[in-house]
Kinemage of the C-alpha trace (Angstrom):
@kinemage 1
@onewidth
@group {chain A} dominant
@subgroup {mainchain}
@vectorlist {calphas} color= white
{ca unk a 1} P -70.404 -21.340 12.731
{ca unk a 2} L -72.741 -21.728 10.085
{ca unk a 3} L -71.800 -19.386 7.041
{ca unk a 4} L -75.726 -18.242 6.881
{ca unk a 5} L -74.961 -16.451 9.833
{ca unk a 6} L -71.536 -15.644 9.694
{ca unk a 7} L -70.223 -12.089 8.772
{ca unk a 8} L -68.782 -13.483 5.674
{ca unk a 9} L -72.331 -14.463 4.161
{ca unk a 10} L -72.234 -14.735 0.111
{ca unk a 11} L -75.149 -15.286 -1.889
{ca unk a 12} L -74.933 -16.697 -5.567
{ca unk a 13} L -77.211 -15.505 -8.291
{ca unk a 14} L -77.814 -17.336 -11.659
{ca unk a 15} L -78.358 -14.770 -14.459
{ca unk a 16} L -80.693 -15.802 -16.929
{ca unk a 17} L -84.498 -16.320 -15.821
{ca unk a 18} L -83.337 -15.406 -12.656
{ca unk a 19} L -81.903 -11.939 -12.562
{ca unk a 20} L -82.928 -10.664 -15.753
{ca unk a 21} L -85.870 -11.528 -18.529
{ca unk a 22} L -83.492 -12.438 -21.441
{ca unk a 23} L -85.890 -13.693 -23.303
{ca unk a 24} L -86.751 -10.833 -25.632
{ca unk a 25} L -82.943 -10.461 -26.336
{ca unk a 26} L -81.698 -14.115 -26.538
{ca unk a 27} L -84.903 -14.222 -29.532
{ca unk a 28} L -83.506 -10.946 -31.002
{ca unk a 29} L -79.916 -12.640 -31.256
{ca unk a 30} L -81.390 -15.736 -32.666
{ca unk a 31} L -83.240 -13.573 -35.146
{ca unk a 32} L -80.523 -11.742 -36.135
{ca unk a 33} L -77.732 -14.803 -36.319
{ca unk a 34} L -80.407 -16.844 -38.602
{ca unk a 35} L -80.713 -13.782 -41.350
{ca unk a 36} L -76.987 -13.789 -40.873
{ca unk a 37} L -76.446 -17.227 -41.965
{ca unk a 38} L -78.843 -18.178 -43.861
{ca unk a 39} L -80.091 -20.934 -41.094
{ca unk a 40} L -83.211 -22.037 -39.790
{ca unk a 41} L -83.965 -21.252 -36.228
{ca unk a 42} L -87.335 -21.159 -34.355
{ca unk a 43} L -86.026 -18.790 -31.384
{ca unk a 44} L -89.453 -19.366 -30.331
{ca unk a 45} L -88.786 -22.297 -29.285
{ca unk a 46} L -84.688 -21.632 -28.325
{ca unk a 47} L -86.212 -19.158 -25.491
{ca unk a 48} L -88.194 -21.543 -23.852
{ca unk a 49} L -85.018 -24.252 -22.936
{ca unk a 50} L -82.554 -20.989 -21.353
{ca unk a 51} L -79.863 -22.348 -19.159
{ca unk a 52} L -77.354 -24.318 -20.818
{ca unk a 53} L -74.685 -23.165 -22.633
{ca unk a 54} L -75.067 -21.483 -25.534
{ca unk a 55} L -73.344 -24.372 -28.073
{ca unk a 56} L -75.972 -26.640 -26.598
{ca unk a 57} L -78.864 -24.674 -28.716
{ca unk a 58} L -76.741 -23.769 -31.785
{ca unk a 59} L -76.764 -27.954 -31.905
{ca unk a 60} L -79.853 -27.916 -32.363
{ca unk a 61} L -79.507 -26.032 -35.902
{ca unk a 62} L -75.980 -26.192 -36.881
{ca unk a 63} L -73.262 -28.940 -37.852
{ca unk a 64} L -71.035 -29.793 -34.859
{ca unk a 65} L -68.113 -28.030 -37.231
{ca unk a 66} L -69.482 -24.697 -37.454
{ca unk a 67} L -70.614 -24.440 -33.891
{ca unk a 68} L -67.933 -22.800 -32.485
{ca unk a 69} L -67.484 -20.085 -35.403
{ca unk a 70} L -71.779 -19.695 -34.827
{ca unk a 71} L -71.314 -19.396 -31.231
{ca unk a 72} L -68.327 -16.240 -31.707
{ca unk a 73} L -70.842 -14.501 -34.013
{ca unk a 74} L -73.564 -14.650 -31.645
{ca unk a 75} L -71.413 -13.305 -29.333
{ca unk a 76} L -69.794 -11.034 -31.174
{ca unk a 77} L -73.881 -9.495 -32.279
{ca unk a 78} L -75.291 -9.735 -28.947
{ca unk a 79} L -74.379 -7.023 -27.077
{ca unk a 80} L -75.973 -4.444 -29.721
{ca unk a 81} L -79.157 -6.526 -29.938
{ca unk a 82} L -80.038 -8.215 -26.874
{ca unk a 83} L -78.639 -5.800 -23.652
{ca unk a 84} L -81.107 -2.831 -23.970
{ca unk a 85} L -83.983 -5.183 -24.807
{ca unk a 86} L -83.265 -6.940 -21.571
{ca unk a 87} L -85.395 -6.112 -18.161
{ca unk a 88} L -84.641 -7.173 -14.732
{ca unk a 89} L -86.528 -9.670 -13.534
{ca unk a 90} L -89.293 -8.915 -10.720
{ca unk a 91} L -86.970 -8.046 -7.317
{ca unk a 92} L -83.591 -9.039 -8.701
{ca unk a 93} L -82.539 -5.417 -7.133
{ca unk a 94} L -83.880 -5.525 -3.959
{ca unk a 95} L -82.324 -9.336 -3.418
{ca unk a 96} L -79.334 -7.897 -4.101
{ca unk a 97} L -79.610 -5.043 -2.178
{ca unk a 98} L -81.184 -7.647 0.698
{ca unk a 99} L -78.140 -9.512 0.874
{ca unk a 100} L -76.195 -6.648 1.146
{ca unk a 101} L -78.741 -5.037 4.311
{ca unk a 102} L -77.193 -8.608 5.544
{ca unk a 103} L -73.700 -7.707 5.717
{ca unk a 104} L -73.372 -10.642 2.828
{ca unk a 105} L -71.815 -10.465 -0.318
{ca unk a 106} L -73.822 -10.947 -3.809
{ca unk a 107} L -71.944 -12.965 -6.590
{ca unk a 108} L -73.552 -14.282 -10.068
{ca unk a 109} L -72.520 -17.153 -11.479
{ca unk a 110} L -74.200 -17.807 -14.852
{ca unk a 111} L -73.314 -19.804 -18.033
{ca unk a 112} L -73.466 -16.718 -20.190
{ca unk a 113} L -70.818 -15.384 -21.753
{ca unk a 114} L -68.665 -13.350 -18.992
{ca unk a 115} L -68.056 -10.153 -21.070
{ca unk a 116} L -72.048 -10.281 -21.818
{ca unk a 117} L -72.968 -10.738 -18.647
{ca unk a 118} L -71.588 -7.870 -16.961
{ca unk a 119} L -72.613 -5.833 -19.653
{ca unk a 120} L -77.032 -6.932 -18.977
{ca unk a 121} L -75.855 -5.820 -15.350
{ca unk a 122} L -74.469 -2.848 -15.846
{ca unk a 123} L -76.948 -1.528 -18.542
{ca unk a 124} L -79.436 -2.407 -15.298
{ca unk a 125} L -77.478 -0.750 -12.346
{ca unk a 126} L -77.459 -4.151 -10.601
{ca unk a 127} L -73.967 -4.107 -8.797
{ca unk a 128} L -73.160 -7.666 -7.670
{ca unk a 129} L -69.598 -7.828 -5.760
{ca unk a 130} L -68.248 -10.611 -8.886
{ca unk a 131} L -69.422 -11.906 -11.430
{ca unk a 132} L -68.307 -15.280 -12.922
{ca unk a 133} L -69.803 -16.675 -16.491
{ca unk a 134} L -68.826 -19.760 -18.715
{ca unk a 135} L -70.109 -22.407 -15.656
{ca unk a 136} L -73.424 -24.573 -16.127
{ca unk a 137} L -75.131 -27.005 -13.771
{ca unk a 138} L -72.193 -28.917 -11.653
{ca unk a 139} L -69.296 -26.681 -12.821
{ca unk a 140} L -70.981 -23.833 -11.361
{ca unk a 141} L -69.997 -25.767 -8.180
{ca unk a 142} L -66.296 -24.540 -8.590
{ca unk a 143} L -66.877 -20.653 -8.475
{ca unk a 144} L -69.424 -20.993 -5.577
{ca unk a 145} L -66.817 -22.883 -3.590
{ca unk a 146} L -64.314 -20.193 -4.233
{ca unk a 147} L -65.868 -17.170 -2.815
{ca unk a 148} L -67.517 -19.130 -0.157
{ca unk a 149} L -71.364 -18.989 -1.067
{ca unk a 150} L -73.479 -21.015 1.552
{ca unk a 151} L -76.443 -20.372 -0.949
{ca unk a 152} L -77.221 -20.185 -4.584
{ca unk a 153} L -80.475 -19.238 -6.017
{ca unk a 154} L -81.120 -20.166 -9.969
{ca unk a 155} L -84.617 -21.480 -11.924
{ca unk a 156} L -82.561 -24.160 -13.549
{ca unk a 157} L -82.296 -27.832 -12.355
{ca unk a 158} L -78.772 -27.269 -13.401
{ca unk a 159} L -78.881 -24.635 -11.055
{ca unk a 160} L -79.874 -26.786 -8.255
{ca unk a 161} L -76.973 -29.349 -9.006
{ca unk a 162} L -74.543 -26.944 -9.370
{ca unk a 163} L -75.424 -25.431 -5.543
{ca unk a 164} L -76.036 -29.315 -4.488
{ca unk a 165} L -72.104 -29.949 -5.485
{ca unk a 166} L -71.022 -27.318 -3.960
{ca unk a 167} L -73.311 -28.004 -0.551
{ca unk a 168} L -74.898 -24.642 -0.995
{ca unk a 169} L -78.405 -24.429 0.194
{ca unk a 170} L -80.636 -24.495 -3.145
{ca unk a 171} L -83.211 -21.474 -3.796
{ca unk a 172} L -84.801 -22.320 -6.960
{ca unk a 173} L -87.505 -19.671 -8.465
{ca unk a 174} L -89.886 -21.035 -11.203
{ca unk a 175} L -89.391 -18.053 -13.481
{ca unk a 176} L -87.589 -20.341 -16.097
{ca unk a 177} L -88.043 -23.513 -18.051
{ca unk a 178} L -88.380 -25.659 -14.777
{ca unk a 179} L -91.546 -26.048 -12.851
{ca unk a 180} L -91.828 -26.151 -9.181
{ca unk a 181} L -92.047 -29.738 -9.377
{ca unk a 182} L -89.020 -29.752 -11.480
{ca unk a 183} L -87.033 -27.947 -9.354
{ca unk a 184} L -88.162 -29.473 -5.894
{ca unk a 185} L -87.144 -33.105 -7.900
{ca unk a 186} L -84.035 -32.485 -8.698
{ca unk a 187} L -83.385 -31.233 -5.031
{ca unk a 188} L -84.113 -27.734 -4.524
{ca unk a 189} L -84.243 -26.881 -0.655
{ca unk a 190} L -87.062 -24.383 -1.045
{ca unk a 191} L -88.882 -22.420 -4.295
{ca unk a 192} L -89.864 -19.108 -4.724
{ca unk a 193} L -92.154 -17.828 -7.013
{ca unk a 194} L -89.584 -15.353 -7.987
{ca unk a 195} L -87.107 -13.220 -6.296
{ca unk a 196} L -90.139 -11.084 -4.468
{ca unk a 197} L -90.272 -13.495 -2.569
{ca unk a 198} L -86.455 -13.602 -1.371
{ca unk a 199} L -85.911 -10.767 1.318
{ca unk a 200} L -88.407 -12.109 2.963
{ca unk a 201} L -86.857 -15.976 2.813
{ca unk a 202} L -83.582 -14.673 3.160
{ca unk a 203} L -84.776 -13.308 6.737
{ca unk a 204} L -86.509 -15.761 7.888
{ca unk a 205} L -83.621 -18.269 7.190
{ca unk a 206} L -81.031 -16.476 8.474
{ca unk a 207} L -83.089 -16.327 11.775
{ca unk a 208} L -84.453 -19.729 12.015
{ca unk a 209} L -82.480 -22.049 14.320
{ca unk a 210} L -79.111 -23.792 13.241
{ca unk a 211} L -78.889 -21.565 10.581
């Protein structure tokens, strides 16, 4: 049996740009960590590549060396700067709460931080069944295997490789640094504006034949 249709449906979420807006915190950490240090960096432009690890950014302004020791301070400051200036993106609740009406299971699977991650969903009441951080693009691959997830829905062509290696049915949503076009290139099965759109896909998909 399909697992789309199967009692034991699970449902992967990316975090960033797709569940929540971090945007306004990620800028507010950057902020912060560059009148720490001393450094120069244009979190302008930092919020507009989300997705990829964290050390992947910090390259872009510090010495190899000190990324690491940059990348535990961050940490270490985010959770008083950037969790309450975080919203939920448009309908990340009710996609939850639509895979659940499902009988399915709702898992995220970002490349934040773990600990950080569960605290932007808590602070927003959205309850997924695990949560599983530290993963990006094809790695992600390894946690939706694990729990099973016939689909994963992200707004990152890493996202869509990471639910292509795991042969996961690709939801993409161009609320992140990836166009439509982006997304549908790198193999995306079907895009969403955002995750309004979902309950309604979810539905349909689960209904349509062979599925």
């Amino acid at each position: 049996m399909d697992r789309m249709t199967s009692r034991m449906l699970t449902v992967g979420f990316d975090l960033d740009m797709t569940l929540i807006d971090s945007r306004p915190g990620i800028h507010a950490c950057y902020e912060a960590l560059a009148a720490r240090t001393g450094a120069h960096i244009d979190a302008d432009l930092a919020i507009t590549r989300l997705g990829p690890p964290l050390a992947d950014e910090l390259a872009h302004w510090f010495p190899a060396a000190e990324i690491p020791a940059m990348a535990d301070l961050y940490r270490e400051m985010y959770p008083a700067i950037a969790i309450a200036a975080t919203p939920a993106m448009p309908g990340a609740p009710e996609a939850i709460a639509a895979v659940r009406a499902a009988g399915g299971r709702a898992i995220v699977v970002t490349a934040k931080y773990e600990p950080n991650a569960k605290l932007h969903l808590e602070h927003l009441g959205i309850e997924p069944d695990v949560v599983v951080g530290d993963l990006w693009a094809e790695a992600k691959a390894d946690a939706l295997r694990e729990h099973g997830a016939s689909v994963y829905v992200g707004d990152h062509t890493g996202d869509v490789r990471g639910a292509r290696t795991a042969q996961a049915y690709s939801v993409a949503v161009a609320t992140g640094p990836c166009d439509e076009r982006e997304l549908r290139e790198a193999g995306a099965d079907v895009v969403l504006a955002d995750l309004t759109a979902f309950p309604a896909w979810l539905a349909t998909h689960r209904g349509a034949p062979g599925r």
